[in-house]
N, C-alpha and C positions, 0 to 999 in steps of 0.2 A: 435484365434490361436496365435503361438507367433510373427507370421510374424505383423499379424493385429496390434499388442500390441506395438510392435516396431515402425511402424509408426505414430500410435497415440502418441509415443512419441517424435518422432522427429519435428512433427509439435507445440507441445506447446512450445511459447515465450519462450525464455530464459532469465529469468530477474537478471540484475544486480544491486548488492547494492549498491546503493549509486545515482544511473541517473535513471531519470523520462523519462518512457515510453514518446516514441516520441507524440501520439494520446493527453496523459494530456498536454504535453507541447503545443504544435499546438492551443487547446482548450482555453488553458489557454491564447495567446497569443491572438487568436481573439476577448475573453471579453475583453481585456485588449484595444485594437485597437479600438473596437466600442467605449468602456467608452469613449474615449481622442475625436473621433470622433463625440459623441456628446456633448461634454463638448466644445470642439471648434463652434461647430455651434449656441451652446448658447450664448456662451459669444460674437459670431458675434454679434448673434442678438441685446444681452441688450446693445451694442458700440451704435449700427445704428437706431435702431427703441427708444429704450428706454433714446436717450441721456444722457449716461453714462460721469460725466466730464471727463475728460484728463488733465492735469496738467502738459507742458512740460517743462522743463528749460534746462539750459546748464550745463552737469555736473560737467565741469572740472571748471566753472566759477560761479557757482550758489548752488556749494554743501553747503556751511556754512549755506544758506538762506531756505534750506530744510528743517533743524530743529526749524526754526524762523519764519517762513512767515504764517499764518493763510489761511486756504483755502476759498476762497472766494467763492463767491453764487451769480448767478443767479435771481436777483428777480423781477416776473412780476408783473408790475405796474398799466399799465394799455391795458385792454383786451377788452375795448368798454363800450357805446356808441360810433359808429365813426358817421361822420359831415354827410356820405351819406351812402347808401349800397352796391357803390361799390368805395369805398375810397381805393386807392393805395399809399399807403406812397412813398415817393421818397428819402428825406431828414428829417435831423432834427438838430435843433439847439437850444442851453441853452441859456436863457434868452430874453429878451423882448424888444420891442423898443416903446411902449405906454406910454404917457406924463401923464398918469394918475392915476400912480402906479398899476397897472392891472395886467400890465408884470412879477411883484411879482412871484416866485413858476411857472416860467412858462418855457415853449415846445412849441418850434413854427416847426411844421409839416407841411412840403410840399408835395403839389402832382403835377400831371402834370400843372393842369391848377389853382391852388390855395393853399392858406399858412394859417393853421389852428392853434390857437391860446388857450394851453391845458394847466390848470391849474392846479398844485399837491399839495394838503397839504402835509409839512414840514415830511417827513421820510413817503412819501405814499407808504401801499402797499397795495394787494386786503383784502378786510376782509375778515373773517369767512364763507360766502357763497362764496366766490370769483367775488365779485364784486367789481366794481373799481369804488372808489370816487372822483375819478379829474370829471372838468367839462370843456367843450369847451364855449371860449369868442371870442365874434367878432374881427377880428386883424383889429381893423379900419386902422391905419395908413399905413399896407402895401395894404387896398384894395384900400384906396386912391392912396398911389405911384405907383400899375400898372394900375388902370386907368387911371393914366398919360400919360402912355405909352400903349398902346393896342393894337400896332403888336409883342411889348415884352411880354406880357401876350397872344397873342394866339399864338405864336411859342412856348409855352411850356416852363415849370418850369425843369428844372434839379439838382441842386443844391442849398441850402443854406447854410448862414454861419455867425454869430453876430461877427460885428467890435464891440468890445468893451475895453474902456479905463482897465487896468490893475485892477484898485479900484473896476469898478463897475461889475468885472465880477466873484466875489470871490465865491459866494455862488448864488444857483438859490432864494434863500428867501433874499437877501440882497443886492437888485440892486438898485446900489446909483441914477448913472442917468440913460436914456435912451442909446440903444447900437443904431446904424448903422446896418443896415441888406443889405447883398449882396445877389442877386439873381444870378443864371448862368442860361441862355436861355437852350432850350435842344438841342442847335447844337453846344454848345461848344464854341463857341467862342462872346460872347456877356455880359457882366454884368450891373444889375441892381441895381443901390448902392438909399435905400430908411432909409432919416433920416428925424429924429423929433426934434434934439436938440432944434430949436427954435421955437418951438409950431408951427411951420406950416409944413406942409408935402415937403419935398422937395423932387425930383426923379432925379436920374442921372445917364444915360447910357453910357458903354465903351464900348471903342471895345476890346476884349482881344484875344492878339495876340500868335501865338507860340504855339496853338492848336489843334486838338480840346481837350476839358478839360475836364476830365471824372466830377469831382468834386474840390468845393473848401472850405476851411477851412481859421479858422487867428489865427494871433498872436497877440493879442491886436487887432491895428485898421490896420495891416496890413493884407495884403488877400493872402492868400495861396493855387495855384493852383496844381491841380496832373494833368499830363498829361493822355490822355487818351491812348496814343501809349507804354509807356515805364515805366508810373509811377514815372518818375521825379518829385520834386516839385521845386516850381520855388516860390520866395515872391515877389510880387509886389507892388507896392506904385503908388500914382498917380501923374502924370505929371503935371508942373507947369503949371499955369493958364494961362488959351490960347492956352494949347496943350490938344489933344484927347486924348482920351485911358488909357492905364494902362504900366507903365515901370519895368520891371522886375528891378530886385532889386539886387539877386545876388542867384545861386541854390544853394539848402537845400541838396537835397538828389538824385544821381544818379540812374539811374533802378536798382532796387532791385532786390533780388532773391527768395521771399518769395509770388512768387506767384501774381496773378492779385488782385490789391489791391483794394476795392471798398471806403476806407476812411481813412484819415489821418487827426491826430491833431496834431499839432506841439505846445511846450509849450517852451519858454524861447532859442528858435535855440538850445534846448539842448536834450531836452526830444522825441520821437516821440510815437507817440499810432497811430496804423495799426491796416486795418482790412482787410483782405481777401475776396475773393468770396467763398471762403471753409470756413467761420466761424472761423478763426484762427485770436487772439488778439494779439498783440506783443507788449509789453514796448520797447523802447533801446533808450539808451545816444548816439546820432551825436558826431563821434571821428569828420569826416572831411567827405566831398561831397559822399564817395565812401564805409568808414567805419564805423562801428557802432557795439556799446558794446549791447548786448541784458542781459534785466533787470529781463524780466521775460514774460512767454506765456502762452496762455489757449484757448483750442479748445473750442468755446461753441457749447452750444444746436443742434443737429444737423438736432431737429424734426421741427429747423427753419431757415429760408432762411435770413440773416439777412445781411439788405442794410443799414445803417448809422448810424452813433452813432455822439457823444458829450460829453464832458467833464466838470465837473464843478470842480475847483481846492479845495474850501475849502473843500466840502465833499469827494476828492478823489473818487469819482462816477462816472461812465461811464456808458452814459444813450444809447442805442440801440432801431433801430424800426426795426423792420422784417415781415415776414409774414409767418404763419405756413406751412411747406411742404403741406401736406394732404389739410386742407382746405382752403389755402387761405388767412385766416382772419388774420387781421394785429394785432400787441404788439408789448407793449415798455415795455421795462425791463428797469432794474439798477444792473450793477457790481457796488462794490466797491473793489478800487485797495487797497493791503495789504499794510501799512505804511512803512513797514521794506524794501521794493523794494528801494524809493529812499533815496538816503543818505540826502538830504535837502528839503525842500518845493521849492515849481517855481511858 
């Protein structure tokens, strides 16, 4: 009828030229929401699981350096043989203190209760299968200095660190003499300073005050302590003959804000290289106790837990031991830092 006809008219849509029915819009907007939805949850992913680098700099201070600076890499060195099966690295330090040239190309690795002695051919990295060609040598001379002492060796290893003369620490393939090696007990306040200069082993314990000392690092033959409460560092020297202990010198760097640091090296009272408990690297030039120019940063690997590094100056190389999230199992890698970061050599 005409009644019927009329109504079936008034219910059909009224569409306007020109504007998309509500229903395509809505549709269209949900694919749109999911896509972003899972393109966000991927890109989570490959940051966290797949450690994707990060590359962070300052921008308003570091923009010229953007289009100059080569991206550096990550490279793992060595992935085992380790000395036991259940080796937990603690520390690590460049260069060697063996009077017999050994110390050459060499990584001295500490764990809680001993100091492991790892040697690298010149530009080592894993080969073709991924196997690693360094070999572990007996560190005679530091088993001698803690047998010297052996309520210092079963209180635990915490830190190390090579006093060495400015010359002979240029390169880890070109160690002129033997370096000095400081031990830190694991309660923080004790150091064990073990030298060879003169063909015989000598051992000598301090007391190190003004702690307790998460780790320590040098500057040449001086010793550079990080506090363990605030991350201070403090240089200290030693006290004239016939006094104990270790005398603070004068402080490097006030608490920082970058986080609980797990290692510092200090180069020339000028330069500092940090490293975080979150895997964040950080160059920066010491303005004064409180400020500091940053040079340049980089998140590393984050599928590794990474506790200490060391510096070798002529290669610009920062050597790292960690231990993988998942399994465990300990590597040392090598950055090398980009030339164009500092304005001169240190």
């Amino acid at each position: 009828t005409a009644t019927n006809g009329s109504r079936r008219r008034r219910r059909r849509p009224k569409i306007v030229q020109g504007k998309l029915p509500w229903q395509t819009f809505s549709q269209g907007s949900l694919y749109m929401i999911g896509v972003w939805t899972i393109g966000l949850f991927w890109c989570t992913y490959r940051v966290l699981d797949h450690s994707i680098d990060i590359v962070v700099m300052q921008q308003a201070v570091m923009s010229s350096l953007l289009q100059t600076v080569p991206e550096s890499r990550v490279e793992i060195i060595f992935n085992g043989p380790w000395p036991h099966a259940f080796f937990k690295p603690q520390d690590i330090a460049c260069g060697g203190i063996d009077s017999d040239r050994s110390a050459q190309n060499a990584l001295l690795v500490s764990e809680e209760f001993g100091v492991h002695h790892l040697r690298l051919q010149q530009d080592d990295i894993l080969d073709d299968r991924g196997k690693s060609t360094g070999t572990w040598l007996p560190a005679r001379v530091l088993s001698t200095c803690l047998s010297q002492v052996p309520d210092f060796h079963a209180a635990g290893i915490r830190g190390i660190a090579s006093l060495c003369p400015a010359a002979s620490h240029s390169s880890i393939g070109k160690l002129q003499q033997p370096c000095a090696i400081a031990l830190l007990n694991m309660a923080g306040n004790s150091i064990l300073r073990c030298d060879n200069s003169s063909g015989s082993v000598k051992a000598s314990q301090f007391a190190f005050h003004g702690g307790p000392w998460r780790s320590i690092g040098a500057q040449g033959t001086e010793l550079i302590g990080m506090r363990q409460t605030d991350g201070s560092l403090i240089s200290f020297r030693e006290q004239p003959r016939g006094a104990a202990g270790l005398m603070p010198a004068f402080e490097l760097r006030k608490p920082g804000r970058d986080g609980h640091l797990a290692k510092v090296v200090l180069l020339d009272q000028r330069v500092l290289l940090s490293l975080n408990d979150g895997g964040l690297l950080r160059v920066a030039r010491l303005q004064t106790s409180t400020t500091e120019h940053l040079l340049w940063s980089r998140q590393l690997p984050a599928n590794t837990r990474w506790g200490s590094m060391c510096f070798v100056n002529q290669e610009r190389a920062i050597y790292l031991v960690g231990s993988r999230v998942r399994s465990e199992r300990p590597v040392i890698a090598r950055l090398r830092l980009p030339f164009d970061i500092l304005e001169e050599p240190f």
